[in-house]
C-alpha positions in Angstrom: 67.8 104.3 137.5 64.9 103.7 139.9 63.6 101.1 137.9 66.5 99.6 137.9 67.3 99.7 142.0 63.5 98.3 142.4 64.3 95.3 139.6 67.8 94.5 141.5 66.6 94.6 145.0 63.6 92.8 143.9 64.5 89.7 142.4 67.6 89.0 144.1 68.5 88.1 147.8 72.3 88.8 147.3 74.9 89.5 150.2 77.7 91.5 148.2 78.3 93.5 144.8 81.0 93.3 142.8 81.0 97.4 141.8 82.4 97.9 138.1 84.4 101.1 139.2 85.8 100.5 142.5 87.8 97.7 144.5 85.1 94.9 145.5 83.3 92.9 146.5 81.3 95.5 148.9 79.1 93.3 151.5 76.1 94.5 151.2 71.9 93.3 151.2 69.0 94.4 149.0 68.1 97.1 151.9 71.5 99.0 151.8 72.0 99.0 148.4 68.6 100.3 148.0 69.9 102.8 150.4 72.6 103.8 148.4 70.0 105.7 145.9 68.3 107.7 148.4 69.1 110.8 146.6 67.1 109.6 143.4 63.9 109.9 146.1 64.8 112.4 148.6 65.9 115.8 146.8 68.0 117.0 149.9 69.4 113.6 150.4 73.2 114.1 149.3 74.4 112.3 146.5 78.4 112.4 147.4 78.6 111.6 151.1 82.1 112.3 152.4 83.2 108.7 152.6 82.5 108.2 148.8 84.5 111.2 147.9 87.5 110.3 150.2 87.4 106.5 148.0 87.8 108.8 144.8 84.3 110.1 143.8 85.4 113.9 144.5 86.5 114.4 140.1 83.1 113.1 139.3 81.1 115.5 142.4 83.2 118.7 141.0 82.0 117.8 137.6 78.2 117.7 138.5 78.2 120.3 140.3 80.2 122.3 137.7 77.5 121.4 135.2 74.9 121.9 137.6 75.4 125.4 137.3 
């Protein structure tokens, strides 16, 4: 996933995403989409933020953290 974050925010200079799950386009730049994947580098960085969850994530955070443990 990293890999893929560094090729997107690397070769392209783009100002929105069109997100395959959710209602779009999100305005966005290389910098906060890069953002977006904190939690793949920072192990206390949290992966769900409250916002997300509120625009639907919460079934996918109850079932990685049900299979977490």
């Amino acid at each position: 996933m990293r890999e893929w974050v560094d090729t997107i925010t690397a070769k392209w200079d783009f100002e929105r995403v069109i997100p395959a799950h959710w209602e779009g386009p999100i305005d966005t730049n290389p910098e906060q989409f890069r953002a977006a994947f904190t939690f793949l580098e920072d192990p206390g960085a949290d992966p769900f933020p409250e916002p997300d969850l509120r625009r639907g994530l919460q079934p996918i955070a109850d079932l990685v953290i049900t299979n977490k443990r």
